[in-house]
Structure formats: structure tokens, C-alpha cells
N, C-alpha and C positions, 0 to 999 in steps of 0.2 A: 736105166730110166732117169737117172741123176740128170744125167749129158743133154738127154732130151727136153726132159725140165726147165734146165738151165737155155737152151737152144728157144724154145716157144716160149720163154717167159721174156726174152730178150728180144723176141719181132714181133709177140703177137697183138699188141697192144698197139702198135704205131700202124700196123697190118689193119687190124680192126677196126678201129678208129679213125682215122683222119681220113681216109676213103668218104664213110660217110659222113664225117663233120665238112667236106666240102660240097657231097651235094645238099646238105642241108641247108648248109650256108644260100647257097642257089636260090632254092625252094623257098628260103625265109626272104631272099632279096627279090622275088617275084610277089610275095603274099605282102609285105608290109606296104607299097603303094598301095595297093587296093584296099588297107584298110584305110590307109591316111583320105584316097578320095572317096570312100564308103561317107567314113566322116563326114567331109566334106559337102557330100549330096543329097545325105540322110535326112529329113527336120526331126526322126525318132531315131536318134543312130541305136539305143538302149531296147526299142521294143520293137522295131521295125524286124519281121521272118526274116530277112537277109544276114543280118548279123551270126543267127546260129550256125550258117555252114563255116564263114568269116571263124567263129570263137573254135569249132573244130580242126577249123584247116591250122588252127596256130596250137591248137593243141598238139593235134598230130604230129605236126613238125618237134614240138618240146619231146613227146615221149617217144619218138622215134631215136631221137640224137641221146636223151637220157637212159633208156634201157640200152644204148649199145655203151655210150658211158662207163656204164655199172659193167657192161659183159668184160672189158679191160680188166676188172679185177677179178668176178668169179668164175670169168668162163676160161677152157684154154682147148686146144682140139689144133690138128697140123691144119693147116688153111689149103684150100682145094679152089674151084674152080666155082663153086658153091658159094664160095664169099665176094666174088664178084658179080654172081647171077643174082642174089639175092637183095645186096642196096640198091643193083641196078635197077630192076623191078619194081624194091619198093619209091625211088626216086621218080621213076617215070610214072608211077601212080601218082603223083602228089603230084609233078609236074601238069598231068591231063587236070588234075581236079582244080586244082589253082586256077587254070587255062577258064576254068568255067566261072570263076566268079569275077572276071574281068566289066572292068563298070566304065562304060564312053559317056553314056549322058545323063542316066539315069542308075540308080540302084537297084531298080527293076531289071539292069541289064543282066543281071546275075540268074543264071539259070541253075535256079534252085530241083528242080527237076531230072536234069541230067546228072546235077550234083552229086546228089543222092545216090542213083544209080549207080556212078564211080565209084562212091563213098565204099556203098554195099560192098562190091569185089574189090574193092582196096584190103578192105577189113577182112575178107574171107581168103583171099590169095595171103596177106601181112599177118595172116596167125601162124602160117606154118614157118615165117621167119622164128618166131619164141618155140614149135616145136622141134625143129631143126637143132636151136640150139641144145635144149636139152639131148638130144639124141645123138651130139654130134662131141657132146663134153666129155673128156678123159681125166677124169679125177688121179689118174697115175701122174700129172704133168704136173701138178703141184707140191710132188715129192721133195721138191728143192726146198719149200718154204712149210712144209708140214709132214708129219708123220704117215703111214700110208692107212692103219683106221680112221688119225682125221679127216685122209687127204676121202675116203671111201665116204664116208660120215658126209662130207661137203658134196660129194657127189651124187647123193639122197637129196639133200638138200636142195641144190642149184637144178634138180631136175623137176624136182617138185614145183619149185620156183615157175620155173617157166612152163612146163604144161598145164599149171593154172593161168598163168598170162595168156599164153595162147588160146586156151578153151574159154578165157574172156574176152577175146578179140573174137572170135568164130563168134559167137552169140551172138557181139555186138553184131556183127555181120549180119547173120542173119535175122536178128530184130530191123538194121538197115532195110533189108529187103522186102520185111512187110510194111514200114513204110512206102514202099516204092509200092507195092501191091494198093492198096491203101489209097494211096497221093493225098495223103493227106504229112505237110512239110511242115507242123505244129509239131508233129512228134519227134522231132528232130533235138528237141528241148530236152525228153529223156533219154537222147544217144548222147548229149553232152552230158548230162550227171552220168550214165553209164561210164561213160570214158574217164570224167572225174574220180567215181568210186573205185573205176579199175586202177589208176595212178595211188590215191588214198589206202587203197587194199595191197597194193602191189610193193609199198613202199614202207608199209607196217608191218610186212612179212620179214623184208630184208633187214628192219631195222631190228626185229625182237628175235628171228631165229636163225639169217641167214649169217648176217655182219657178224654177229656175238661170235660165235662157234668159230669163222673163220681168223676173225683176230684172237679170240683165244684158242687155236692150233697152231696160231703162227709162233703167239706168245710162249708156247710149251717145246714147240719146235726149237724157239732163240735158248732156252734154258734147257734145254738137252745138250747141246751144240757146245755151251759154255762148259 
């Protein structure tokens, strides 16, 4: 299990990673013109409806690129055919939604309507990327850098982690969708604090029970070793 360890702690990171840091990169170099001419067009760039699909789609882009991030360090699993289907999916979701908030003459051109819509199955298809994760994690793969209770311990952990992520992406989801039932594009205001609280929550978790634990089993791991 050593061999294997040492095997996926050496590709799985650059494997994981820079895949999707370049279609983000993509996705971030289609959406920031359209905020620069938003600007541009808006006389209320601050209050004008248009702005909140704009403040989500950049959000999205940040926690999509930072929870894979963070998976470089806690996550580890042999990479399949699953890791390619996955960014892809979620990339060409973001691709379509971006595609909708394209602005020619007006900021009215933003079809906040359809947006949404996207939004919604973006967010209900992109939760099962965080449950995948958890389900897909082998806590024996960290044997290299930690003991095999810590390495079990972490693997509690980083599971928990992410099916709470996921079953707050699903919700947002589906609260998406009654807006869409609804068509009313004001409540768009509470799926950005949603998404806010879900980063703020997701980010308090890793700093007070997931991080600790793992730096201190690596820490116990290096003073064994010596």
C-alpha cells in the first residue's frame, strides 16, 4: 500500500488540478469582459437585477477552481475516466451560463431568465461532483505521509467534508428551481448569500477539524519515522 501511496501522491495532484485550472482559466476569460461592459452600460451597476447572476457566475468560477484546490491535498483515489467526465461537465455548464449573460447594447441583454434555469441544473448535476468525491476517497493512499488510524480518521473526515458540501449545492439547487417556478429574479439575492454561507461554512469546517487532524497525523507520522 506504501508503493501505491507513494504512486498517487506523485501524479495525482497535477492529474487533478491543472485540468481544471485551465478550463477555469477559460470560463474566467469569457466572464470578466462581460463584467467590464456590464460596468460599462449600467447607470446602477450596484443595484441594477443583472448584476446578481454576474456576482454568482464569478463566484462559481472561484469555488469551483478552490474546492479542487483543497482536493490536491485531502483527497487521493486511482483517477478513471470519472475525472475527465466530470470537469468536463462541470466546465461546459459554466460555459452555457456565461454564454447567457452576454451584453451587445444593453444590460438588459442578459437573459436573466434562462440564466437561472442553467443555474438550477448546474447546481443539481455539480453536487454530485463533491459527492463522487467523498465516495471515491481511499484514505489507505495516504499511508505514505500518515499512520493507517490517522490515515482512517481522515477518511471520516474528508467524507463528511464533502457530503455536507454536496447536500449544499443540491439544495441550492433546488431552491434555484423555485425560483425558476416563481420567476421572480430578486431571489437570486438569497442563492448568493446561500453560496456565500456555503464557502464561509465549508471553509470553517476545514480550518477547525479537517486541516488540524491532517497536519497533526502527518506531524506524528515525521516523529515516528525519525
Amino acid at each position: 500500500m506504501y508503493k501505491k501511496a507513494e504512486l498517487v501522491s506523485n501524479y495525482f495532484a497535477t492529474i487533478y488540478l491543472t485540468f481544471i485550472s485551465l478550463l477555469q482559466s477559460v470560463a474566467l476569460s469569457q466572464l470578466v469582459p462581460i463584467i467590464i461592459m456590464y460596468f460599462e452600460k449600467s447607470e446602477h451597476p450596484w443595484t441594477d437585477i443583472q448584476v446578481l447572476p454576474l456576482a454568482l457566475m464569478l463566484l462559481i468560477i472561484f469555488i469551483v477552481w478552490h474546492h479542487y484546490a483543497i482536493g490536491i491535498f485531502f483527497l487521493r483515489w486511482f483517477p478513471n475516466i470519472i475525472d475527465t467526465i466530470i470537469p468536463f461537465v462541470v466546465s461546459i455548464g459554466q460555459f452555457f451560463l456565461v454564454s447567457y449573460l452576454t451584453i451587445k447594447n444593453s444590460v438588459t441583454d442578459i437573459r436573466i431568465d434562462i440564466w437561472t434555469e442553467g443555474f438550477a441544473i448546474f447546481l443539481l448535476i455539480g453536487s454530485f461532483a463533491y459527492f463522487s468525491a467523498a465516495w471515491r476517497t481511499e484514505p489507505d493512499l495516504f499511508l505514505n505521509i500518515m499512520n493507517r488510524e490517522n490515515a482512517r480518521l481522515h477518511g471520516i473526515y474528508i467524507r463528511k467534508y464533502y457530503n455536507l458540501a454536496g447536500c449544499s449545492i443540491l439544495l441550492q439547487g433546488f431552491f434555484a428551481l423555485i425560483i425558476v417556478f416563481l420567476k421572480n429574479d430578486q431571489l437570486l439575492l438569497v442563492s448568493l448569500i446561500l453560496f456565500l454561507f456555503h464557502l464561509v461554512l465549508s471553509e470553517y469546517f476545514l480550518l477547525k477539524t479537517l486541516k488540524p487532524h491532517f497536519v497533526k497525523a502527518i506531524d506524528e507520522y515525521d516523529g515516528n519515522v525519525e
